[in-house]
C-alpha positions in Angstrom: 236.4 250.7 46.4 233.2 252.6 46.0 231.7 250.2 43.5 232.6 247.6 45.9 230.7 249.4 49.2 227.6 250.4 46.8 227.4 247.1 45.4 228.0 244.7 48.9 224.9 248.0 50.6 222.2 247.0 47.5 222.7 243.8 47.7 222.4 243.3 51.3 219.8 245.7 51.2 217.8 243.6 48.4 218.8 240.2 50.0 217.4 240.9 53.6 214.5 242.1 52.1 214.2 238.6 50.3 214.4 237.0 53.6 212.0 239.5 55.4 209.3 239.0 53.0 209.7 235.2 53.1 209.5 235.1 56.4 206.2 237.5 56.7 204.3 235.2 54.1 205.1 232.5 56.3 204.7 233.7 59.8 208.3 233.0 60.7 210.2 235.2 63.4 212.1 237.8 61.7 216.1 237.6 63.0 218.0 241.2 62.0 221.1 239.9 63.0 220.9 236.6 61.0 219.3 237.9 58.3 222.0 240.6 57.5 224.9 237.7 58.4 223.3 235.8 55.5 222.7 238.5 53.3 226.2 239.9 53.4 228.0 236.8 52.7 225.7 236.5 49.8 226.3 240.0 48.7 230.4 239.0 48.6 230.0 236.0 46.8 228.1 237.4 44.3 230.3 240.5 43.5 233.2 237.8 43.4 231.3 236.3 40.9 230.3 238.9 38.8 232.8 241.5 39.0 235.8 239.2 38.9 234.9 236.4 37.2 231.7 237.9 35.2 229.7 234.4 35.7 226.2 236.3 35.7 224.9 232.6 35.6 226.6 230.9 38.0 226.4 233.7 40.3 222.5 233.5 39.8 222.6 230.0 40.5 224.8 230.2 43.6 222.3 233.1 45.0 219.4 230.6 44.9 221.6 227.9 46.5 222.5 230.0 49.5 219.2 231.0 49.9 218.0 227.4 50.3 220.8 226.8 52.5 220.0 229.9 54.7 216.8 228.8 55.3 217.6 225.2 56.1 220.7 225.5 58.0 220.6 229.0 59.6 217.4 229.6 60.0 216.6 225.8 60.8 213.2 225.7 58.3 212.7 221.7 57.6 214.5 221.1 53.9 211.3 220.4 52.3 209.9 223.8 53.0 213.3 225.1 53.3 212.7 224.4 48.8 209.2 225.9 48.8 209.9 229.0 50.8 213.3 229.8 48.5 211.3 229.0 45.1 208.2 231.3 46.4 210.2 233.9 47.5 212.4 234.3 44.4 209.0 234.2 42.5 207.6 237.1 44.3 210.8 238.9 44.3 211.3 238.3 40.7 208.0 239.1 40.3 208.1 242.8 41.9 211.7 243.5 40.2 211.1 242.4 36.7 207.6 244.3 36.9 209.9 247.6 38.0 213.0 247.0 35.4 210.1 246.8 32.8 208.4 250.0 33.8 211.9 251.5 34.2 212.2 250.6 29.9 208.5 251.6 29.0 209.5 255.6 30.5 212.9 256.1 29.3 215.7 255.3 31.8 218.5 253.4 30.5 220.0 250.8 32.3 223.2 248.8 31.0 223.7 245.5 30.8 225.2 243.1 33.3 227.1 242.5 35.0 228.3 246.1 35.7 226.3 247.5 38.6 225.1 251.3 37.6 222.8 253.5 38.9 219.8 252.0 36.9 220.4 248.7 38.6 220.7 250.4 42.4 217.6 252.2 41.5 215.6 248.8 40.4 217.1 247.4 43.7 216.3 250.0 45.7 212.5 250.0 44.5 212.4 246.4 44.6 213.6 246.0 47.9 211.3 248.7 49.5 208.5 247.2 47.9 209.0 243.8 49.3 209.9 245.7 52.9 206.5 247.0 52.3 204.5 243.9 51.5 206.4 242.3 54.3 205.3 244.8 57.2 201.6 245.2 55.0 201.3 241.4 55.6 202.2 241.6 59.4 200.0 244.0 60.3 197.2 242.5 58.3 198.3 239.4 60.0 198.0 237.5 56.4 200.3 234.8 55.6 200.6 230.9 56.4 200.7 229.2 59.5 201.8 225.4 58.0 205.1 226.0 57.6 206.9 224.9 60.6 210.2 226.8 62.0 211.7 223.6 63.2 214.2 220.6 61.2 212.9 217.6 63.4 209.4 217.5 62.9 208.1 214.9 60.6 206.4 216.2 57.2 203.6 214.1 55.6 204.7 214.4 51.9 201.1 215.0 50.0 199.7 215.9 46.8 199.3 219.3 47.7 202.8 219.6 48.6 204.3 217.8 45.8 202.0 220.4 43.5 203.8 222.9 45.7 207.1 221.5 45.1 206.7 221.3 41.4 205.8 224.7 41.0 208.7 226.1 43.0 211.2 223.8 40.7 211.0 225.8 37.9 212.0 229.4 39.9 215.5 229.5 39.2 214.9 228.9 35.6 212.7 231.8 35.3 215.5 234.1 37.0 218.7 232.8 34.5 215.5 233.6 31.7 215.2 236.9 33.2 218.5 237.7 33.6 219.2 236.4 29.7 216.5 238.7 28.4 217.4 241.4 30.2 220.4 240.9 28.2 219.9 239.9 24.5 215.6 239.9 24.0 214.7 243.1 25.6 211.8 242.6 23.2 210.3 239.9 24.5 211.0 241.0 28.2 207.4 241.7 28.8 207.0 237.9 29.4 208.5 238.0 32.5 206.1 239.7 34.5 203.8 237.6 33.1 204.9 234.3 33.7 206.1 235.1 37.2 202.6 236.4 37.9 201.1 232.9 36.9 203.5 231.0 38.9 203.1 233.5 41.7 199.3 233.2 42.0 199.5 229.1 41.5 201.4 228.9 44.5 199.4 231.2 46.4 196.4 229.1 45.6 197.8 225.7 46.4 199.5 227.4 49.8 196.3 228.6 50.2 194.3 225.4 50.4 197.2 223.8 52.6 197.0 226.4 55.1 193.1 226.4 55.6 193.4 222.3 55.5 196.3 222.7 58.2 193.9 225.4 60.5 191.3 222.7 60.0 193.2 220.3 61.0 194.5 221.7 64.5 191.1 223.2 64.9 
């Protein structure tokens, strides 16, 4: 039972921070209430997963699923951007906790392998999700972020190169987590690649999303 209540608090706490962050970068209003909804039912599915079933994988895989599916149908983002903002956000994410986990192995703490929750993996969650928490808020206050993402299904999106870029480079984001979560497992040597290649991805985006919003301002201006 305590595994169970220490597993479904990370993970809610992790998810919601997921979901705050997203919604920062973008300049979408943050719902508590919907947020935690989403994250819990998340968090259950994916102990199901792992802890019953041990389908690491396919518990990976559904988490990116339900995230695009939060975003579209909950939080009623149009399905194009509903893709962009799930890929970008597991980029970051992935970003900040394989940069952590890393650092965790370069001093010394040990952390088993998956799929059995320990306190190495509530400690990377932990950190992870506070640091994303504190990007989010760091980013509100700055008042950073992008404006052309719109918080509404029935407007019409004018499908461009820019967004297709966009697109492409948010494709490859749930790849990168099953890699992530397979050389957490079996290539710890090789780990160091992660970081790497998230931060690459990560500062594509940011570029292209970059150039769209000051187009978008532009444009309205």
């Amino acid at each position: 039972m305590l595994d169970f209540v220490l597993y479904m608090v990370f993970s809610i706490l992790e998810t919601s921070a997921m979901f705050y962050l997203a919604f920062k970068v973008f300049k979408i209003d943050v719902y508590p209430v919907e947020m935690i909804f989403a994250s819990t039912i998340m968090a259950f599915v994916s102990f199901v997963l792992r802890n019953d079933y041990e389908m690491v994988l396919t518990d990976v895989l559904f988490q990116y699923l339900l995230t695009f599916c939060f975003m579209w149908l909950l939080f009623r983002i149009h399905i194009f951007y509903a893709v962009s903002m799930t890929g970008l956000t597991y980029l970051a994410y992935m970003f900040i906790q394989s940069s952590c986990y890393f650092i965790m192995k370069i001093i010394g703490l040990y952390i088993p392998s998956i799929p059995y929750a320990t306190i190495g993996i509530y400690i990377i969650q932990f950190i992870s999700a506070l640091s994303a928490i504190f990007i989010g808020v760091y980013i509100g206050k700055k008042k950073k972020g992008f404006d052309f993402v719109p918080d509404k299904q029935n407007i019409k999106v004018k499908i461009e190169t820019r967004e297709i870029k966009i697109f492409i480079l948010s494709a490859p984001s749930l790849i990168f987590v099953v890699l992530m979560v397979d050389l957490a497992q079996k290539y710890w040597q090789y780990f160091f690649l992660m970081p790497m290649i998230y931060a690459v991805l990560l500062y594509a985006y940011l570029y292209l999303a970059y150039k769209k919003d000051r187009m978008h301002n532009e444009f309205i201006s």
